[in-house]
Structure formats: structure tokens, C-alpha cells
C-alpha positions in Angstrom: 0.0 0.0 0.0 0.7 3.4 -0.7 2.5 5.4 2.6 3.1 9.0 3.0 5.8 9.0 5.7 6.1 12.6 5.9 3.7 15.8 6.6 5.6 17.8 3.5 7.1 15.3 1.0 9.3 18.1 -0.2 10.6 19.2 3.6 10.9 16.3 6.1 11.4 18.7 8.6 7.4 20.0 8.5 5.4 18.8 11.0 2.1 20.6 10.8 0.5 21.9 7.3 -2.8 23.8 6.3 -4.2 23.1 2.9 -7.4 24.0 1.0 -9.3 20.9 -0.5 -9.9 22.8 -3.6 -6.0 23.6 -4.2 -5.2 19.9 -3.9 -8.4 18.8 -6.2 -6.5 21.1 -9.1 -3.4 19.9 -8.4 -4.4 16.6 -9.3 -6.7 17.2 -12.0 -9.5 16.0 -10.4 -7.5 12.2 -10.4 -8.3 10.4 -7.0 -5.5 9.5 -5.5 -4.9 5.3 -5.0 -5.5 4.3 -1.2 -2.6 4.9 1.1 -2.3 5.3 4.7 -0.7 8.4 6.2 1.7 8.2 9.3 0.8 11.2 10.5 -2.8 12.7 12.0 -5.5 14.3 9.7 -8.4 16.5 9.4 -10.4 17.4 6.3 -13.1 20.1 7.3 -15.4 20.0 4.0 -17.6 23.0 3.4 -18.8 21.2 0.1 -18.2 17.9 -1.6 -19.5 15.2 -3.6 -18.7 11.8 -4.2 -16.6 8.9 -1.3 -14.8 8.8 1.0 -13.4 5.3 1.9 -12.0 4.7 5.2 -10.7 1.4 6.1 -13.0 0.1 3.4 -16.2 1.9 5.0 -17.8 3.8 2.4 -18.9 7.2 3.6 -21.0 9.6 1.3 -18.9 12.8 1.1 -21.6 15.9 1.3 -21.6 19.6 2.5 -20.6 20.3 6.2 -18.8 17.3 7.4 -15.4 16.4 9.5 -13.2 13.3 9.4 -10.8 12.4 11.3 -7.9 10.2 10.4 -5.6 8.4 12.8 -2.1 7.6 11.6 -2.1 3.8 10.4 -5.5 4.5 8.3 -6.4 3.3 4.7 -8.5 5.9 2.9 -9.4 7.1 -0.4 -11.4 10.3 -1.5 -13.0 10.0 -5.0 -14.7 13.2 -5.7 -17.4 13.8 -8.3 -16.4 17.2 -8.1 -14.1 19.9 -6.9 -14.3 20.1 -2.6 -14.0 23.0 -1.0 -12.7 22.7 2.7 -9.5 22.6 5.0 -7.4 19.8 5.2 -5.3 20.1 8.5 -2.4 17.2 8.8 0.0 16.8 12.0 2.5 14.2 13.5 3.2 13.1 16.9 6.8 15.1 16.8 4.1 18.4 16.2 2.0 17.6 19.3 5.6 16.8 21.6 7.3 20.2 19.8 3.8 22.2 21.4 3.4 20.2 24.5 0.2 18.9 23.6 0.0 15.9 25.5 -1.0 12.3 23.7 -3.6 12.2 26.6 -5.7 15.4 25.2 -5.8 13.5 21.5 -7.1 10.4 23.5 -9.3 12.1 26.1 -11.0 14.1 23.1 -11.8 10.4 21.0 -12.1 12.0 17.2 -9.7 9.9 16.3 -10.4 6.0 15.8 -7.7 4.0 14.6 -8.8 0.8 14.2 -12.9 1.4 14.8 -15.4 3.4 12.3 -14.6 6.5 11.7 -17.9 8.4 10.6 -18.1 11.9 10.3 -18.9 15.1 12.2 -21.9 16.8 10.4 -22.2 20.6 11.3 -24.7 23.5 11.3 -24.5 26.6 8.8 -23.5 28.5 12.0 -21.3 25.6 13.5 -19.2 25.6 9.7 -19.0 29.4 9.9 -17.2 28.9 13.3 -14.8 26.7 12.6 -14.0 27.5 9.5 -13.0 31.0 10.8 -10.4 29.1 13.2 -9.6 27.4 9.4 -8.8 30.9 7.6 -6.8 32.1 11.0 -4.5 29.4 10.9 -3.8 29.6 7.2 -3.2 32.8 7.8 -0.7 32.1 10.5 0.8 29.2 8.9 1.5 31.0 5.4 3.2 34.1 7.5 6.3 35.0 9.0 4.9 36.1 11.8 6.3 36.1 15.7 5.3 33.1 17.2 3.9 31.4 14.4 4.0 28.3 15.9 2.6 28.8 19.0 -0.2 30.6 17.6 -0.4 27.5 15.2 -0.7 25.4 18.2 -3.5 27.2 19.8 -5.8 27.2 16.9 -5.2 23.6 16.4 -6.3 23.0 20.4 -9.1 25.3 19.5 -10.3 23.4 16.4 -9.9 19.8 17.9 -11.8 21.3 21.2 -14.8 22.7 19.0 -15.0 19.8 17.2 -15.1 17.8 20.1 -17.8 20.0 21.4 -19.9 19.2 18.1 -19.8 15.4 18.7 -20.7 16.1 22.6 -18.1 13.5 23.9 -17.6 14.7 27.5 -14.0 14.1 28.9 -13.6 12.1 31.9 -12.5 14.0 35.0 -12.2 11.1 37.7 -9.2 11.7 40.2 -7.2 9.1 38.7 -7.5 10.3 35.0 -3.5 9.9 34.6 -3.4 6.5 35.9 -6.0 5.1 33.0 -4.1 7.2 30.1 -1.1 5.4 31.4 -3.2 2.1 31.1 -4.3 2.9 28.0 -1.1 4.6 26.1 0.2 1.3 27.3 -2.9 -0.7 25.8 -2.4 0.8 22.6 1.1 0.2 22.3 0.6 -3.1 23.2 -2.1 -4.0 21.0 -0.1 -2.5 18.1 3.1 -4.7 19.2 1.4 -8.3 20.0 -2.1 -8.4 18.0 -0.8 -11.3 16.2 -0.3 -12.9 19.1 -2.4 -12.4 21.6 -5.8 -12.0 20.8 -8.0 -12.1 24.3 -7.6 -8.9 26.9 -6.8 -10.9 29.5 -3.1 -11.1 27.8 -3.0 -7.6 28.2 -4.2 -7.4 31.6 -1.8 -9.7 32.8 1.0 -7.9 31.1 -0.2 -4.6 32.7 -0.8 -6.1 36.2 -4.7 -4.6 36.2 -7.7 -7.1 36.2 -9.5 -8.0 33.0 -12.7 -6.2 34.0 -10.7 -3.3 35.0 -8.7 -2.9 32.1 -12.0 -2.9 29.7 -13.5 -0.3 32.0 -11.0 2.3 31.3 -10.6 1.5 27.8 -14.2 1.4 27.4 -14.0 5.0 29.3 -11.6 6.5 27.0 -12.1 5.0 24.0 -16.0 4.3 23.6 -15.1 0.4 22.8 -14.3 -2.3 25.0 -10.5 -3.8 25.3 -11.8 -6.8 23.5 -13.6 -5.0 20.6 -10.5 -2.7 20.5 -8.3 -6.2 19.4 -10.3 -7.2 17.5 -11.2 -4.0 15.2 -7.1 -3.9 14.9 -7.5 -7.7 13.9 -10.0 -7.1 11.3 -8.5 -4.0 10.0 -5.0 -5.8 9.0 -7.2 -8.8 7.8 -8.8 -6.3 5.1 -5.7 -4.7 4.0 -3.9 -8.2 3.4 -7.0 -9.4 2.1 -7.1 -6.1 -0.5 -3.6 -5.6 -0.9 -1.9 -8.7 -1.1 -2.2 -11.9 -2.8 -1.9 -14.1 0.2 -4.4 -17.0 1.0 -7.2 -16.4 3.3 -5.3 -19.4 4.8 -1.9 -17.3 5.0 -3.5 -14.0 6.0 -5.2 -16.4 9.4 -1.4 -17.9 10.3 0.0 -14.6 10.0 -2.5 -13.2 12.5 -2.2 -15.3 14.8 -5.3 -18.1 13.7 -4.3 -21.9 14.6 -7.0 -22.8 11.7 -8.0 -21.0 8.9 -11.8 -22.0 9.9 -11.1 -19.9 13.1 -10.2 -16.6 11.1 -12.7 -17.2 8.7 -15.3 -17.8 11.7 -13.7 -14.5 13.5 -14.0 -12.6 10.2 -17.3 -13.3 9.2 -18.4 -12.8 13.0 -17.3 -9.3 13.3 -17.9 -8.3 9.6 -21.0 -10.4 8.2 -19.2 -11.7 5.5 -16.3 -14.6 4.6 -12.6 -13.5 3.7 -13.6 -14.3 0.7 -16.3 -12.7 -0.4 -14.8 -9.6 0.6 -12.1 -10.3 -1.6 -14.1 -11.4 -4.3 -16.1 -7.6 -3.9 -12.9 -5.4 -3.4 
């Protein structure tokens, strides 16, 4: 699959970059651009669009007033019918540690879903108009040479990610020991991301990180709106579809390499969490 590495292909230094949808829709010619995955965060704040938007090989119906989120990691495609007009906002880990914007905030705020469905934020005339004023202030900032352009960068972004988080209505968790589940869960998602293939049940992970099954799926399930158990398993059947697209591996391959002792397991586990067979989604691609 296709991977952009870095926020500016041209500058490896960039971290953080403002574009307008339209711009980028020009610059291709109107050509979609093949499905890649990003290592790096992203926003596209659409104003107007038509045509899909394929995330993870969920379709979604691109349309006026919507936000996505992407997570780095994420297969997606945009094929417009016609030229968008929006923001699209991209920025990588080393951006949030350069601005002291802790990982917990990202978490705590839960726009972005890395291995679960990522459906979009639909807005109000009134809501778009707000946000997109943040939009046109941080262009404006980022295309300057102004004094503190970063840190004024920085603050519009915390402002855009708050607003948006105020237009799902996902209220943060403010329990005493708020620190000590982000630890659990930074650790979690690391975790996950290391030994998927391996261990596929959360009590591997409990056990690992000394906390009680049940406890362990409360604060994920706190944090991340999905239980430890459906987290592994939406990273399970996330790499299953990309091999499954991407590769030309067996259905029986793609099961060893994920951990399956049988290939009637992973097909089982597949169908179970999808509604249809390895296959058939291969077959459809």
C-alpha cells in the first residue's frame, strides 16, 4: 500500500501543514489518489463535496458540512465527483511533543479512531462558519512570517480539535485518577499495536499490565468508547482487510500470519465481526 511518511514530501522537517481541498483537487486534476495510509494525523473540514470517502473500506457519502478524522495507520481514499471545497489540517506526533500537547488530550477528546469506524462530524450553517473562521486564521498564521507562528499554530489547532469535540458532545472524563488510566491505556495501545498477532484475548494484556480484565476494559471502554476486546479485534480485522485487499496471500496465509491456529477460526472470527467470509470480501474489493 501506498505510505506518506512525511507531513511535507518536499521538507521532512514539517510537521504541521494547512491546505485548501480545492487547491489539492486542481493539483491533481481532479485524479483520486490510489488508497494509502498516512503516518501522520489528519483532518479534512469539508464546506462542500461530492462523491466517497473510503475509510478502512467503510464507504462514507462525502456531502456539504462534514469532518473526518484520520488516525495515523488508516487506509483511505477520497473519489470526488467534483471539486471540494474545505480545509485539510495534517499533524504528526513530533508536532504535538514540539507544542506540549499531551497524547492524553488526543485520547481524552476520541475524534480519532484508529482501528474502529470513523464516521463523520456533520455541522450547522452556523457551526461551519465557526470553525471555519479558526480554518482561515491558521492559514493565515501558517502561510506568515509572523512572531510566534508556531505557537499561535498550536493554539488554533487546540481550539479546532476542542470545537470539534464539542460538536460530537463527547464529554471528557474528569475522575481523580485520569493519569493513571491514560497510562493504562497509552500502554494498551502500544501493546495492541506490538502483540495483535499474538495475543488476541484482553486478559493477555491485563496480565502484562498487572490490572484485572474487567478493569482494564473499564478504562478503555471510558476512554475509547469500545471495550479492550472489541479494540483487538477492530485492529485484527483492520490488517485482515488490508492483506486481504492488498496482497495476494491465501485467506489461509492471512489467518497464520494473524495469529489463527485454523484457517476455519479466522474465517469464523472474520465473518463474526464483519457479516461476510474472507472471501467474499475479496471477491467484492
Amino acid at each position: 500500500m501506498k505510505i506518506y511518511t512525511q507531513v511535507d514530501t518536499m521538507n521532512e522537517v514539517v510537521t504541521f501543514r494547512i491546505s485548501r481541498m480545492e487547491t489539492v483537487y486542481e493539483i491533481r486534476n481532479g485524479q483520486p489518489d490510489v488508497p494509502h495510509k498516512h503516518h501522520y494525523y489528519t483532518i479534512l473540514i469539508i464546506r462542500e463535496a461530492r462523491g466517497m470517502h473510503y475509510i478502512d473500506f467503510k464507504a462514507h457519502t462525502l456531502t456539504e458540512r462534514q469532518i473526518y478524522f484520520l488516525s495515523p495507520g488508516q487506509a483511505h481514499q477520497l473519489v470526488e465527483e467534483k471539486k471540494s471545497v474545505g480545509y485539510i489540517i495534517v499533524f504528526s506526533d513530533q508536532f504535538l511533543a514540539e507544542n506540549n500537547i499531551p497524547m492524553r488530550f488526543i485520547d481524552e477528546l476520541r475524534l480519532f479512531n484508529a482501528f474502529r469506524e470513523s464516521p463523520p462530524l456533520t455541522m450547522n450553517p452556523a457551526e461551519l462558519d465557526h470553525l471555519s473562521s479558526y480554518c482561515d486564521e491558521l492559514e493565515r498564521f501558517y502561510t506568515s512570517g509572523l512572531k510566534f507562528k508556531e505557537q499561535a499554530i498550536s493554539s488554533l489547532l487546540n481550539l479546532i480539535l476542542i470545537q470539534c469535540n464539542n460538536l460530537c458532545g463527547l464529554n471528557s472524563d474528569h475522575t481523580q485518577n485520569l493519569e493513571a488510566r491514560h497510562s493504562i491505556l497509552q500502554n494498551f495501545k502500544k501493546m495492541v499495536e506490538e502483540k495483535y498477532t499474538d495475543w488476541h484475548l484482553p486478559s493477555d494484556y491485563a496480565r502484562e499490565l498487572s490490572v484485572s480484565a474487567d478493569h482494564l476494559n473499564r478504562v478503555i471502554k471510558t476512554l475509547t468508547g469500545a471495550t479492550a476486546r472489541e479494540f483487538i479485534q477492530s485492529r485484527l480485522i483492520s490488517e485482515a482487510k488490508r492483506l486481504l485487499y492488498f496482497t495476494d496471500m491465501s485467506v489461509k496465509e492471512i489467518g497464520f500470519k494473524l495469529g489463527f491456529d485454523e484457517p476455519a477460526n479466522f474465517s469464523a472470527f472474520y465473518k463474526n465481526n464483519t457479516g461476510n467470509s474472507p472471501s467474499e470480501f475479496r471477491a467484492n474489493k
